[in-house]
N, C-alpha and C positions, 0 to 999 in steps of 0.2 A: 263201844266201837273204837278201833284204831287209826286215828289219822295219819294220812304219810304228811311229811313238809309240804306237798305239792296240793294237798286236798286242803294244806291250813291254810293255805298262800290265797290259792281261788276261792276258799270261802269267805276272808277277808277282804280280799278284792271286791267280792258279787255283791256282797254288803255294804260295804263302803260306796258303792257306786247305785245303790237302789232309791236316792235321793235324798233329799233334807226335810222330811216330812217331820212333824212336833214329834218330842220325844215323848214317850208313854210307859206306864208302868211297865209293859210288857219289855221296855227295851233292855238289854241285858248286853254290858261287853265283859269280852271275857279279853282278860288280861295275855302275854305271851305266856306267863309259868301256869295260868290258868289252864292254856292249851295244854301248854309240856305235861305236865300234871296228868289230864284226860287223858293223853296217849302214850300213859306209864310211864315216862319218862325214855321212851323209845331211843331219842336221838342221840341218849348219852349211854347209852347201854354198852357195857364191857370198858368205857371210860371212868379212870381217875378223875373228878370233877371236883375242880374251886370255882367258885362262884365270887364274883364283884360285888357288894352291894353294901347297902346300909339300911338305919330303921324303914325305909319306902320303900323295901322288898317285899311286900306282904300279901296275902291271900283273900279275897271279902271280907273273911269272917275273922279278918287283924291276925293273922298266924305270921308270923316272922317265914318266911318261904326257907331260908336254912333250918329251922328245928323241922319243917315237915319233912324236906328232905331227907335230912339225916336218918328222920326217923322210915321213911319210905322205905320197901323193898325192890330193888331194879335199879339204884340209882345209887353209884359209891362218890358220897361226897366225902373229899380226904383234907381242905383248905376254904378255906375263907380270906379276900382280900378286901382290906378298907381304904374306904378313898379320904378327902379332907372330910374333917368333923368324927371320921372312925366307922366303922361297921355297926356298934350297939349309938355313936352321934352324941358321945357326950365333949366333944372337943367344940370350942367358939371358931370363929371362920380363923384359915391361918393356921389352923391346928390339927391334929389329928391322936389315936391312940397305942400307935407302935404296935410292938410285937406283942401276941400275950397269947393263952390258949382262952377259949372262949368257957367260960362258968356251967353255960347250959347245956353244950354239946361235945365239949371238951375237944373240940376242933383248934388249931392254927390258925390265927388269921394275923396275917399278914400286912403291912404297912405298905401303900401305893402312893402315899402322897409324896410329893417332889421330887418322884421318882421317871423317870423314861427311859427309853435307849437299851441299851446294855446293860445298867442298874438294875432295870425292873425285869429285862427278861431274866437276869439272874434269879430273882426272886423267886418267879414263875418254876423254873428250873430246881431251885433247892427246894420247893413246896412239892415236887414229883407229879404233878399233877398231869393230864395226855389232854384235858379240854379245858378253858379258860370260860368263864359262862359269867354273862354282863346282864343285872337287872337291881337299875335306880331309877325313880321318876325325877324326870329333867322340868324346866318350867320354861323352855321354849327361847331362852338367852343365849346371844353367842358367848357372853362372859360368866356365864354360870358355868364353874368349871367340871360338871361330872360329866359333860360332853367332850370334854378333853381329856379326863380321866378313860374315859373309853378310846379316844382315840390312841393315847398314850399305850394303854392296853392292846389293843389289834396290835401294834409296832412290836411292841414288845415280848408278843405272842409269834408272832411272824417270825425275829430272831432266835425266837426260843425251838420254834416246830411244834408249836402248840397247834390245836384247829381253838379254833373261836367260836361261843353262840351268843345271839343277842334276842334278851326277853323283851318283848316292844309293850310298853305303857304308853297311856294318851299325853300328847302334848294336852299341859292344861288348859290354855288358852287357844286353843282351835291349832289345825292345822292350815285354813285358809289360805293363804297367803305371805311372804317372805316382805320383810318391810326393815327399814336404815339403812344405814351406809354397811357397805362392803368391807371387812377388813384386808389390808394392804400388806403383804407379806411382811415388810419390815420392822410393821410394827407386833410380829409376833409372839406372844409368850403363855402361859397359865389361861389367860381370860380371853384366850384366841389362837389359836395353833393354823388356824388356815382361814382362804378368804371365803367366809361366806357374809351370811347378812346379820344384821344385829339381831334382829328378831327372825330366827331360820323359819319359821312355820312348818317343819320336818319331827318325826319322833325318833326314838333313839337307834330303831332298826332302819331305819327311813339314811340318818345321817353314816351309820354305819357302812350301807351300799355305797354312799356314797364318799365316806372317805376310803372307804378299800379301793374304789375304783378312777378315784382320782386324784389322792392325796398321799396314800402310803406308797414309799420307794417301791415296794413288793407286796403283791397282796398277801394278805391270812386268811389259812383256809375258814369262809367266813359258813356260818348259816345263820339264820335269821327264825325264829319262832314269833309271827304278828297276831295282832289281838284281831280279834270277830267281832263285828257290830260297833266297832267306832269310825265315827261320821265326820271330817273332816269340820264340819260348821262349827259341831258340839264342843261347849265348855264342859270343863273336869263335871260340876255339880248335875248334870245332864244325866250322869249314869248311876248315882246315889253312890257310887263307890267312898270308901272311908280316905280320907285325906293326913297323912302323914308330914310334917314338917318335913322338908328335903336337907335342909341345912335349919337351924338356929333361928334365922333372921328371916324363914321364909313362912309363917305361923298359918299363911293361910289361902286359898287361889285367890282371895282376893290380889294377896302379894303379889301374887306371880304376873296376875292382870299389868300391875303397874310395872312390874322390877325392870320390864325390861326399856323402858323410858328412862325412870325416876332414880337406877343406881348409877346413872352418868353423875349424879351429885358428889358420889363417892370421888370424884377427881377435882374437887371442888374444894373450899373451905367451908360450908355447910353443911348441917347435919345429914344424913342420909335417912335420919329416923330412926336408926339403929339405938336399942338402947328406951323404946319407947314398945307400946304395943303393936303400934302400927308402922312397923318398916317400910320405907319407899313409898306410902302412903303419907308418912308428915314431912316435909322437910323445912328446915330454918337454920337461922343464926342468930348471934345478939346482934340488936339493932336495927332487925327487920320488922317492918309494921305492915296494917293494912294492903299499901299501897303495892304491894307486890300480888296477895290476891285479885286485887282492883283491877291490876295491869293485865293480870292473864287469863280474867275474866271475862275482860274487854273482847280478848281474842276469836270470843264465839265458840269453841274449838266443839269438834262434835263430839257428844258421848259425855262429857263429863262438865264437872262444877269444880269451882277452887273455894274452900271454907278459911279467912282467917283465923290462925291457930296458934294458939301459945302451949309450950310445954317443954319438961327438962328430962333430959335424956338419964338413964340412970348407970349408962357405959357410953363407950366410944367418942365421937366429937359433944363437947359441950357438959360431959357428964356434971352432975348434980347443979346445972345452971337454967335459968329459964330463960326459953329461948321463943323469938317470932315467925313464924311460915306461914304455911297453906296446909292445910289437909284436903286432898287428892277424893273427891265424889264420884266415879262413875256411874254413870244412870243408866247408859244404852250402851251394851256391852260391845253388840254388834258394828257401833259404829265409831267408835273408840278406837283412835290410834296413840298407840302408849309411846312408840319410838318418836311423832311428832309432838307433842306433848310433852316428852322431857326435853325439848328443843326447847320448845316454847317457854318454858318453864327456865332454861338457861339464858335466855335472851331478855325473859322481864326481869330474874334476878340480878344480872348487871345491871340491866338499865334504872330501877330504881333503889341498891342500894349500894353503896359506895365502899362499901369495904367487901364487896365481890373479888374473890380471887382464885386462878387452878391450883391444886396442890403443887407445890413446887418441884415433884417429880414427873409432869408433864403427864400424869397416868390418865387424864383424860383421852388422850389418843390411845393407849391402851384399850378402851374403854371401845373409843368408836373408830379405830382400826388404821387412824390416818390424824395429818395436823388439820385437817380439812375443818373442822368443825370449831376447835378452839380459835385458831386465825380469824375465820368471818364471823365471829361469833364478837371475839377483838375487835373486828373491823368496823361494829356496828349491820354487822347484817342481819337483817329479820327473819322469822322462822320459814317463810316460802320459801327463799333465798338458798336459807341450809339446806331444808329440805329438798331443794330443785337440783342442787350441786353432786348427791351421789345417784342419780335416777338412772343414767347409763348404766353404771355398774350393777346398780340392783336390776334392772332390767337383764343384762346377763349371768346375773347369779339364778336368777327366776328359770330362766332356760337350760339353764344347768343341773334346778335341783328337782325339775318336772321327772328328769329321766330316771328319779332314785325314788319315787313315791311309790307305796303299796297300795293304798288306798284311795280313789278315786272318789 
């Protein structure tokens, strides 16, 4: 059977909104290339198609969604574009894999990273391509940047007179709810291009309506392909689907659970974990002892446990040293806030050890969008405190981003 856009729209919606009842063998989401796929690839028909993506483009059954393509009949893919880490993701964060033709399809693909504007639609432009087609799995961070890869993308499609489509995967950590501080236009760059919240609780077709329709100068002619049978409540492991490292440092949903609290560290001079098995999951420095887990144990905080933990990073801060932290236990997923949690976690680490400091390029406001959090954080204020200081603003990002959801 052939789907139009309009029949995949409302069946995602009727689904999405049939409640939160336990998930069961029988549940089954079907991804956006899932859909495109079932309905022959309809909406790119007679188009020149590059597609965005990297290793977390894939199919159930682990197919790389470019070799299917390519090999498909109805669908001329003529480009591939890589964002950070590269399209096949052998590059470390920071990095990416240039130009090259690809080995197994003998396709172009194209270099996107630190590109936007007028750059990139150039790119878009000498790749010949008439449609621009987005599908990475994001892990629900405002500073995870393939959200701003996409954005960068729409813009640069817009200049170009490209149309846009975007393949919607689940956010892994639920759609729920939008939770942190708001970022503040000034402080915008890579790990934030516009104000939304730290933890969007939006998926990537979800953020897509919404920066066409709020944030790019001029829309791109956009469309959207959303996935069936995903539940706003449900975590990634809810649907049995195979799990892909998105980036390097992101090995597992556990990651993703924490990252978007625990990589505020990264603005910090302790480890971020990186370098260890459990990214954003351990964090330390030398010189840190018990009394740091102790302190933020104290706290009560719902959802999770802090474990004293020693361990030596074998990259990044700290490499081949043994260093003191926490490793990060959540127990109850559900009730688990990760954006207050790396607060918390900021405010016991100065307070018990003495050689706390931000990295010296201030990127922690990078980080959470504003000086708002390193100042009271300075000043001695406690994590209610923080947390109580951006609630206006997330209160109107909330209202903002009700009106771009697909799924109820």
């Amino acid at each position: 059977m052939h789907l139009s856009r309009r029949a995949l729209l409302a069946a995602a919606t009727a689904t999405a909104s049939a409640g939160a009842a336990p998930a069961t063998a029988a549940d089954r989401l079907r991804t956006g290339f899932d859909n495109l796929s079932a309905d022959h690839y309809a909406l790119l028909g007679g188009q020149r198609t590059g597609i965005v993506t990297n290793p977390t483009g894939i199919t159930p059954d682990v197919r790389h969604i470019v070799d299917v393509m390519h090999a498909a009949p109805g669908v001329e893919l003529t480009a591939v574009f890589g964002p950070e880490h590269g399209f096949r993701g052998t590059a470390q964060a920071g990095g990416s894999e240039g130009r090259y033709d690809d080995p197994a399809t003998g396709l172009p693909v194209y270099d996107t990273y630190l590109k936007s504007g007028k750059p990139l639609a150039d790119v878009f432009t000498a790749s010949g391509v008439d449609t621009v087609v987005f599908d990475i799995q994001d892990v629900g961070a405002r500073f995870y940047t393939y959200i701003w890869t996409l954005y960068d993308c729409m813009e640069a499609a817009q200049l170009a007179g490209k149309r846009f489509v975007v393949l919607d995967r689940p956010n892994p950590v639920t759609g729920r709810t939008a939770e942190g501080p708001v970022l503040h236009r000034e402080f915008a760059s890579f790990v934030g291009r516009q104000p939304i919240a730290q933890a969007h609780g939006m998926t990537v077709a979800e953020l897509a309506r919404l920066f066409n329709a709020r944030f790019l100068d001029a829309p791109v002619a956009l469309d959207v392909v959303p996935m069936t049978g995903w539940r706003r409540s449900r975590f990634y492991d809810a649907y049995g689907l195979p799990w892909v490292p998105p980036s390097p440092n992101m090995p597992t949903p556990d990651t993703a659970l924490v990252y978007s609290g625990t990589c505020l560290f990264e603005g910090t001079n302790l480890s971020e974990g990186r370098g260890t098995t459990r990214p954003f999951e351990l964090l330390g420095a030398e010189g840190i002892d018990a009394r740091w887990a102790a302190a933020v144990d104290e706290l009560a905080l719902p959802g999770v446990r802090f474990r004293e933990a020693y361990f030596a990073p074998t990259f990044s801060k700290f490499q081949g040293k043994t260093v003191g932290g926490v490793q990060i236990h959540v127990h109850d997923r559900a009730a688990y806030d990760p954006v207050r949690t790396g607060i918390a976690l900021l405010v016991t680490a100065k307070k018990v050890w003495d050689g706390f400091a931000w990295r010296s390029d201030d990127w922690i406001d990078r980080l959470t969008g504003s000086t708002s959090v390193r100042t009271m954080v300075d000043a001695g204020a406690g994590t209610d405190e923080v947390v109580g200081a951006w609630q206006d603003e997330l209160a109107a990002f909330r209202r903002v981003r009700k009106e771009f959801l697909l799924y109820r």
